[in-house]
PyMOL commands that place a pseudoatom at each C-alpha (Angstrom):
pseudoatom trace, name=CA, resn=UNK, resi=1, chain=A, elem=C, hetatm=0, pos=[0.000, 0.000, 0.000]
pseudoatom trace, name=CA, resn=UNK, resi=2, chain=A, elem=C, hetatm=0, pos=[2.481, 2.181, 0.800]
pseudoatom trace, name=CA, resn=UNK, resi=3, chain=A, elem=C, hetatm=0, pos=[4.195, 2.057, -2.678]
pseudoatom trace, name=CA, resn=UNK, resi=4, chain=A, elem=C, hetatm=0, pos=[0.828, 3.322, -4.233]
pseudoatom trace, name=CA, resn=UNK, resi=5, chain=A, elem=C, hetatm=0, pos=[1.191, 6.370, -2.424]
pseudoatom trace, name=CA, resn=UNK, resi=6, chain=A, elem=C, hetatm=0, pos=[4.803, 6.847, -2.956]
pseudoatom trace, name=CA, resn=UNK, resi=7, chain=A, elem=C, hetatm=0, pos=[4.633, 6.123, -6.380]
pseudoatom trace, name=CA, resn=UNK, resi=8, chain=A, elem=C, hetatm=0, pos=[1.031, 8.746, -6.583]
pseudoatom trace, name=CA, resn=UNK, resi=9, chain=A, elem=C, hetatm=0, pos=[3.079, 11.186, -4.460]
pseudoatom trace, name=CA, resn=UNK, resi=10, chain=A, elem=C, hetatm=0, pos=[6.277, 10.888, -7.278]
pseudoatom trace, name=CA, resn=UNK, resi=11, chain=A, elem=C, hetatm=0, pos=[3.801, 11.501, -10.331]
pseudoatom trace, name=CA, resn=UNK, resi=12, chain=A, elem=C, hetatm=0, pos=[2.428, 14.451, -9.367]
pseudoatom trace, name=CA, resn=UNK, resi=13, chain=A, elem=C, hetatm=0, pos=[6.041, 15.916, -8.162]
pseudoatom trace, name=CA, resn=UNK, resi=14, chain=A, elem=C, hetatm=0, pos=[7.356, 14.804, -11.794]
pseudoatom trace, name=CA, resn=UNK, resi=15, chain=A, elem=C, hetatm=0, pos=[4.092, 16.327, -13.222]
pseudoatom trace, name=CA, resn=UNK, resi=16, chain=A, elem=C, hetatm=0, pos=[4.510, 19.468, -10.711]
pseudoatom trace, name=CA, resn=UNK, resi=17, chain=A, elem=C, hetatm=0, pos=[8.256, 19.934, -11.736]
pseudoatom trace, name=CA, resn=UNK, resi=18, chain=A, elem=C, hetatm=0, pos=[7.578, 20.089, -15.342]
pseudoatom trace, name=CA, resn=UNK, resi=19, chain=A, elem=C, hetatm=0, pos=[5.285, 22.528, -14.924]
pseudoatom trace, name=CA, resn=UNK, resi=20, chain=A, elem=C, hetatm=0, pos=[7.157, 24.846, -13.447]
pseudoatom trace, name=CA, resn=UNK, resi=21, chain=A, elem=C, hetatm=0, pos=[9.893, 24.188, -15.776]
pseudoatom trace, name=CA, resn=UNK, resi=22, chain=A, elem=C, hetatm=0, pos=[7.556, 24.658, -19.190]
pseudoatom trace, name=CA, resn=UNK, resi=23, chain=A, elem=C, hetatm=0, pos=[6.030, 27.913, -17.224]
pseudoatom trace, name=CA, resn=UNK, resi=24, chain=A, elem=C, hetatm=0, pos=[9.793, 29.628, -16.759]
pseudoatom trace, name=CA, resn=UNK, resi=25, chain=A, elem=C, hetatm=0, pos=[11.167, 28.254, -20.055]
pseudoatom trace, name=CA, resn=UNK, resi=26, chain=A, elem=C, hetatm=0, pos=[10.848, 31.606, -21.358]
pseudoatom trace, name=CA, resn=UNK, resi=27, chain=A, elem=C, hetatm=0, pos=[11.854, 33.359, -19.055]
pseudoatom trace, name=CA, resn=UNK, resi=28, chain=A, elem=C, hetatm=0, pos=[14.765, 31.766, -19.336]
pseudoatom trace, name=CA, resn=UNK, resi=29, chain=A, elem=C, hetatm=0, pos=[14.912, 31.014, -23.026]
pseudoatom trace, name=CA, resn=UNK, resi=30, chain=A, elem=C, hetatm=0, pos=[14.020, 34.959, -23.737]
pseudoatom trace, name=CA, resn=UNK, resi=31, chain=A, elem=C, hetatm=0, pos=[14.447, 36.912, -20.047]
pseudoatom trace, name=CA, resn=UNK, resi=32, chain=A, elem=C, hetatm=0, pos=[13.259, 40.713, -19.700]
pseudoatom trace, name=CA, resn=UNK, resi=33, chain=A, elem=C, hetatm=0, pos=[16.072, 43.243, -20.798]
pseudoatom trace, name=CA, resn=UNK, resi=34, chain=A, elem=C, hetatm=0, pos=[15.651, 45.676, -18.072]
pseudoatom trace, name=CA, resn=UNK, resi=35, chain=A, elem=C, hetatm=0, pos=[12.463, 46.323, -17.580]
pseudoatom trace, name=CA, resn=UNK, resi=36, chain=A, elem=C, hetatm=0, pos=[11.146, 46.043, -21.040]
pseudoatom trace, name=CA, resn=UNK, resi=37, chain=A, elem=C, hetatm=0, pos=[9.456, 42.885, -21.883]
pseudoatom trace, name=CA, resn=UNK, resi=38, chain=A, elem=C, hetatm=0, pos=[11.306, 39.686, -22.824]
pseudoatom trace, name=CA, resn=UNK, resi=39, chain=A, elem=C, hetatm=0, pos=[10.336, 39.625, -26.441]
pseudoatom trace, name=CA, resn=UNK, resi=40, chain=A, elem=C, hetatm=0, pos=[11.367, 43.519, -26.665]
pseudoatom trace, name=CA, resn=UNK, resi=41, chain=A, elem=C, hetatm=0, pos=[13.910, 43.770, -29.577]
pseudoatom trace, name=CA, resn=UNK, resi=42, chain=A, elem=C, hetatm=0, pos=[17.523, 43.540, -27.811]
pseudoatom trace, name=CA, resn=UNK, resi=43, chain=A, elem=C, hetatm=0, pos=[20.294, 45.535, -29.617]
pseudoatom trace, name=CA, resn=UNK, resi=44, chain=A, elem=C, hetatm=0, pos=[23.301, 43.202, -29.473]
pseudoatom trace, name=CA, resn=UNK, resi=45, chain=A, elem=C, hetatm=0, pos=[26.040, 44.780, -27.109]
pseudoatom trace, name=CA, resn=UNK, resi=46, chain=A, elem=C, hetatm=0, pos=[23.923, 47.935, -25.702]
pseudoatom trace, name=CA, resn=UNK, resi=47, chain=A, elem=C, hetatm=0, pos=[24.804, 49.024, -22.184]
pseudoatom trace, name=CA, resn=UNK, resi=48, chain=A, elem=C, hetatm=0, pos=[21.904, 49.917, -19.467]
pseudoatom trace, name=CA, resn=UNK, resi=49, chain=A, elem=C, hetatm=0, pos=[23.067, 53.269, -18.045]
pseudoatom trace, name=CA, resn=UNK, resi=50, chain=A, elem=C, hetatm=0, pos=[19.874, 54.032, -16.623]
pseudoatom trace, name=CA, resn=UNK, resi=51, chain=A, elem=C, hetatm=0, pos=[16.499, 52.389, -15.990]
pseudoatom trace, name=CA, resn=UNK, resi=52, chain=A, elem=C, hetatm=0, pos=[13.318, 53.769, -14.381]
pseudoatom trace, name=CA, resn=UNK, resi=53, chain=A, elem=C, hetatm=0, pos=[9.907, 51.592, -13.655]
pseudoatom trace, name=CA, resn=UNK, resi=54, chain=A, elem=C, hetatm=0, pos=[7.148, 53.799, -12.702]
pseudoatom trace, name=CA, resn=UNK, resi=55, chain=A, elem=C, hetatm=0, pos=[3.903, 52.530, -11.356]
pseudoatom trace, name=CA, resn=UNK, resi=56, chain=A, elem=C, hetatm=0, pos=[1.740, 55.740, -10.591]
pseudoatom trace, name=CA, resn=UNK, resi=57, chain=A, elem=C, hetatm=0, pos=[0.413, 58.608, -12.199]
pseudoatom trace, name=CA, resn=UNK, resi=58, chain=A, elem=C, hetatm=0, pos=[-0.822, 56.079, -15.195]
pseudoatom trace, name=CA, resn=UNK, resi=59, chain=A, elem=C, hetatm=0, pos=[-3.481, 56.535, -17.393]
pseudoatom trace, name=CA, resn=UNK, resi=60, chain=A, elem=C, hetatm=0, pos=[-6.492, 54.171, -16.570]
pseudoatom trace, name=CA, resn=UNK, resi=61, chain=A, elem=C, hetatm=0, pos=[-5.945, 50.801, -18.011]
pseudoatom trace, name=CA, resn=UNK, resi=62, chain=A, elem=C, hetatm=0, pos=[-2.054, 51.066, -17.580]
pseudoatom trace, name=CA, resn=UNK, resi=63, chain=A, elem=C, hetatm=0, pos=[-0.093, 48.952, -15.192]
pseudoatom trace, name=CA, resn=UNK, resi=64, chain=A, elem=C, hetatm=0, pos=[3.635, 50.567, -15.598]
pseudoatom trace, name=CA, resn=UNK, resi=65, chain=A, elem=C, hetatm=0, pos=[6.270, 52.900, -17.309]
pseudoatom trace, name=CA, resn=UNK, resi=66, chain=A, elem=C, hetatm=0, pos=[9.330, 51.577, -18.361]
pseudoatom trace, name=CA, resn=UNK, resi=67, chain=A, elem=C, hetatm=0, pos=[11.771, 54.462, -18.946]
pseudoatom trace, name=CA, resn=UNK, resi=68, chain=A, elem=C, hetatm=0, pos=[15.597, 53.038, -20.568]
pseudoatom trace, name=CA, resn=UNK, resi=69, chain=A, elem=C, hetatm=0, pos=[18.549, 54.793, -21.146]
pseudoatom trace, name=CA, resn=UNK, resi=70, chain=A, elem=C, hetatm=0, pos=[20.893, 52.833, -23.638]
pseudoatom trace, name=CA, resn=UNK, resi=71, chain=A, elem=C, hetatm=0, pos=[23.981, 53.237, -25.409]
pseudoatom trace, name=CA, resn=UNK, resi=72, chain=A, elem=C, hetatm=0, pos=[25.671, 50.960, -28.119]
pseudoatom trace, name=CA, resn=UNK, resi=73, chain=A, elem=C, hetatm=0, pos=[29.496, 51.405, -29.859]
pseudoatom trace, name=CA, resn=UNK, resi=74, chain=A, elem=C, hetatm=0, pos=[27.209, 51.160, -33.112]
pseudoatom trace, name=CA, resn=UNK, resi=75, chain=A, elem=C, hetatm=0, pos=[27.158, 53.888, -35.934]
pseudoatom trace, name=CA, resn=UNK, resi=76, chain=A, elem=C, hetatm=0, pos=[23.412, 56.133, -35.830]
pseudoatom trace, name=CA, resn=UNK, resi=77, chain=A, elem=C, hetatm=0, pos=[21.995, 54.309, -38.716]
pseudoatom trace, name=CA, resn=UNK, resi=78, chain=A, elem=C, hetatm=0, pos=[23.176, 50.482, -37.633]
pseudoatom trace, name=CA, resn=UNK, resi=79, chain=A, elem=C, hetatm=0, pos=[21.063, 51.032, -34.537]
pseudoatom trace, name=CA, resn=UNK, resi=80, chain=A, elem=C, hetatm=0, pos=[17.693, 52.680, -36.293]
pseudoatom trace, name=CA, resn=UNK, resi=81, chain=A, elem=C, hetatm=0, pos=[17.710, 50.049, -38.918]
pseudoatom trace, name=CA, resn=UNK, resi=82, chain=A, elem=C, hetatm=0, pos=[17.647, 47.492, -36.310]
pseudoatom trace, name=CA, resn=UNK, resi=83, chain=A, elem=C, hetatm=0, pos=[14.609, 49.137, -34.841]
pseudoatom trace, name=CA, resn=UNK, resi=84, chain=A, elem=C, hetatm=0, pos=[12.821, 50.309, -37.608]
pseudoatom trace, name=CA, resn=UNK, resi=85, chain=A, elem=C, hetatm=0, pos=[12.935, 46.469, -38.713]
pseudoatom trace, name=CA, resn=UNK, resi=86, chain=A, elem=C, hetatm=0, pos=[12.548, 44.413, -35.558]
pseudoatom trace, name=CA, resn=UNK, resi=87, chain=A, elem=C, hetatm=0, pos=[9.782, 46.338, -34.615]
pseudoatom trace, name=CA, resn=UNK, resi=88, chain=A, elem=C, hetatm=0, pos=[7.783, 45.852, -37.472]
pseudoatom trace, name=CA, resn=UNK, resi=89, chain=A, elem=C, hetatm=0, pos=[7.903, 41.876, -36.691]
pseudoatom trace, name=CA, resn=UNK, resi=90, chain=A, elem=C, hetatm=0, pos=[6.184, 39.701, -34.031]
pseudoatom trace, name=CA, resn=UNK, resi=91, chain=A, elem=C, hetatm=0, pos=[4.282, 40.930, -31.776]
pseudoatom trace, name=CA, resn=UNK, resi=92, chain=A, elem=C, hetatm=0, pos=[5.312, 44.582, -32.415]
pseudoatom trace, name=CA, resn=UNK, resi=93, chain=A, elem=C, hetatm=0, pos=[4.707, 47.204, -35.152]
pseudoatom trace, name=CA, resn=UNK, resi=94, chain=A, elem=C, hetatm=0, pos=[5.901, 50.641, -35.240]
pseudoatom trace, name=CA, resn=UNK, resi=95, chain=A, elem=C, hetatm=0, pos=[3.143, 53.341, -35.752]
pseudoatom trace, name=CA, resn=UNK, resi=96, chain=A, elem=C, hetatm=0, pos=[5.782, 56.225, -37.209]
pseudoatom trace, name=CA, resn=UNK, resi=97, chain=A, elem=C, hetatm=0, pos=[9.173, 56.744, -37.625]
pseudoatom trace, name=CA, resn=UNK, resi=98, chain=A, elem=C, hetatm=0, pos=[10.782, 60.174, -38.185]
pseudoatom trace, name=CA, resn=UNK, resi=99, chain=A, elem=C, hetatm=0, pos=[14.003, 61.749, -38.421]
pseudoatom trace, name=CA, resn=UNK, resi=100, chain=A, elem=C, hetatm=0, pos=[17.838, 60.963, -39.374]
pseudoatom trace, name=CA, resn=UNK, resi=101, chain=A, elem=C, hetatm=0, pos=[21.072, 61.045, -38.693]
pseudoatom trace, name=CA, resn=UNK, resi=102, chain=A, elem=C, hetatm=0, pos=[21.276, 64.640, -40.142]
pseudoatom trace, name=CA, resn=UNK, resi=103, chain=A, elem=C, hetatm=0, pos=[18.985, 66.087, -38.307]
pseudoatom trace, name=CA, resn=UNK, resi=104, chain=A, elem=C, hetatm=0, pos=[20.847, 64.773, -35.074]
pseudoatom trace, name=CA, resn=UNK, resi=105, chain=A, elem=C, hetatm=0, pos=[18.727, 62.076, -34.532]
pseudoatom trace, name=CA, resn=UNK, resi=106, chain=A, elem=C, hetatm=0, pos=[15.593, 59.368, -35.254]
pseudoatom trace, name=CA, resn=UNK, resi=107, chain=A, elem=C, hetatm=0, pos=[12.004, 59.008, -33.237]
pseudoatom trace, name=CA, resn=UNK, resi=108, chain=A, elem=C, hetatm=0, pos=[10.113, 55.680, -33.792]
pseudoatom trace, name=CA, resn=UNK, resi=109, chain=A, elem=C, hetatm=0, pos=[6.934, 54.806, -32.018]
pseudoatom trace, name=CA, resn=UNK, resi=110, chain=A, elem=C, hetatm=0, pos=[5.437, 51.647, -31.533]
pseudoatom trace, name=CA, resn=UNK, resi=111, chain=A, elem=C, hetatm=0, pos=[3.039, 49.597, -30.168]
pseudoatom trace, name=CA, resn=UNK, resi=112, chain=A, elem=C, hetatm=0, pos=[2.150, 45.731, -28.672]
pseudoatom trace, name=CA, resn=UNK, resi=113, chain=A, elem=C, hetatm=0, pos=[-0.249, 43.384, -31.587]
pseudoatom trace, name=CA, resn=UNK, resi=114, chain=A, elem=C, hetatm=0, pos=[-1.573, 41.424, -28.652]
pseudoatom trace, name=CA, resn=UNK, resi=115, chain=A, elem=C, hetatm=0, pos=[-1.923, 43.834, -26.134]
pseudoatom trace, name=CA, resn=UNK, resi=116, chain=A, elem=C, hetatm=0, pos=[-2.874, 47.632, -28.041]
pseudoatom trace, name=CA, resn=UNK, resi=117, chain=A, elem=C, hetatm=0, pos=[-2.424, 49.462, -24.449]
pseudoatom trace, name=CA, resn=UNK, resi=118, chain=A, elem=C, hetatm=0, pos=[1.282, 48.312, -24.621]
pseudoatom trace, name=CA, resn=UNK, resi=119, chain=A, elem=C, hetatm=0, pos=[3.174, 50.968, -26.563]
pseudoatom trace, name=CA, resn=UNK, resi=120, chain=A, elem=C, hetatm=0, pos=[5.864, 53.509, -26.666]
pseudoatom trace, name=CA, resn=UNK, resi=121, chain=A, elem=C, hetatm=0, pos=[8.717, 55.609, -28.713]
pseudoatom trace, name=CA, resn=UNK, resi=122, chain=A, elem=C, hetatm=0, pos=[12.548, 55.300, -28.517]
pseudoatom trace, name=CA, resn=UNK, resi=123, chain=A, elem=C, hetatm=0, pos=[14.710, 58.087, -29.740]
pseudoatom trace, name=CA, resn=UNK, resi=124, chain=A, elem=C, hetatm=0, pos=[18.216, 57.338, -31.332]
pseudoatom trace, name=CA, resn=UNK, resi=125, chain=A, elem=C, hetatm=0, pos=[20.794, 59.999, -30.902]
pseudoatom trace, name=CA, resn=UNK, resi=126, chain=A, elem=C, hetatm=0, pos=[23.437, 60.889, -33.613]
pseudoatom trace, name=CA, resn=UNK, resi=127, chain=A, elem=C, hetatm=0, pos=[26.360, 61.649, -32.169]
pseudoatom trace, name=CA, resn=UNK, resi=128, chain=A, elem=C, hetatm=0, pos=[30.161, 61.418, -33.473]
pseudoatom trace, name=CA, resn=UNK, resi=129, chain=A, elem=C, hetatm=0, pos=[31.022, 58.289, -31.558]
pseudoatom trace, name=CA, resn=UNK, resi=130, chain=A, elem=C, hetatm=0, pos=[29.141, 55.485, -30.261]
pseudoatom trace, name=CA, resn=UNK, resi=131, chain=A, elem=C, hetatm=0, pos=[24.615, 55.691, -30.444]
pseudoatom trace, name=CA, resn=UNK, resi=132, chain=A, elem=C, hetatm=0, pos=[22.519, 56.547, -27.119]
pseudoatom trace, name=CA, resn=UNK, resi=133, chain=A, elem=C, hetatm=0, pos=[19.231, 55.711, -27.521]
pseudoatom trace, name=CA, resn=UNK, resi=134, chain=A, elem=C, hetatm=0, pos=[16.175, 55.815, -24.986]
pseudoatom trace, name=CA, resn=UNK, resi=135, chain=A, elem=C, hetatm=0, pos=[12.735, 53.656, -24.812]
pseudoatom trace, name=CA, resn=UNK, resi=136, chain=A, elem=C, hetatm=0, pos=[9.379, 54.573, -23.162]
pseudoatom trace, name=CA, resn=UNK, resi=137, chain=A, elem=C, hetatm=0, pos=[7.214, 51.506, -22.938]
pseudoatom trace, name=CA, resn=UNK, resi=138, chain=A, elem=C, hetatm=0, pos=[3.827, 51.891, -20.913]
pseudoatom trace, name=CA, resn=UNK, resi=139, chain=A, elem=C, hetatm=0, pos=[1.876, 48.762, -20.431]
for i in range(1, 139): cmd.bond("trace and resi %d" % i, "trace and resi %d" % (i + 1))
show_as sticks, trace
zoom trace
């Protein structure tokens, strides 16, 4: 008798475990960059210098502000390509896109396919050396 409930009791931990393994995959596969989401487009190499979550002060419907500061080694118009294409695939779409490197620098705004409250801008900096950019996602 006692081997029907340890072998019960092993099932559902097996059955338990791969839950919460198939629930984090990913998380772990894909985790958050910051505190953008983990599907976010991630420019290869860019450096968090500064990263703000707010959670008041939202419009109705909203649940947070993600505010990123970002810099990459990457010439002005490697780093709005990247944007201007990855965010036009998935579960993202950009809404406009305006400026260039001439005129100092590049706004892009976009938004969420499955979730239409989820959207935002980043602007891309020209500057001599190296790219800054910021993002502004509410959700």
């Amino acid at each position: 008798m006692w081997r029907i409930g340890a072998a019960t009791l092993t099932v559902l931990l097996i059955a338990y475990g791969g839950y919460i393994v198939i629930s984090m995959a990913g998380s772990v596969i894909r985790p958050s960059w910051g505190c953008l989401p983990g599907d976010f487009p991630r420019y290869s190499h860019a450096a968090i210098a500064e990263m703000d979550q707010i959670f008041d002060s939202l419009p109705a419907g909203e649940t947070m502000e993600c505010r990123m500061r970002l810099g990459v080694a990457d010439a002005f118009q490697d780093v709005y390509d990247f944007y201007y294409k990855r965010l036009a695939m998935g579960d993202w779409t950009f809404s406009s896109a305006g400026g260039s490197e001439q005129t100092g620098g590049a706004t892009i705004a976009f938004n969420r396919l499955s979730r239409p409250q989820t959207h935002g801008s980043m602007t891309i900096h020209a500057q001599g050396r190296g790219t800054p950019f910021e993002v502004d996602l509410i959700s």
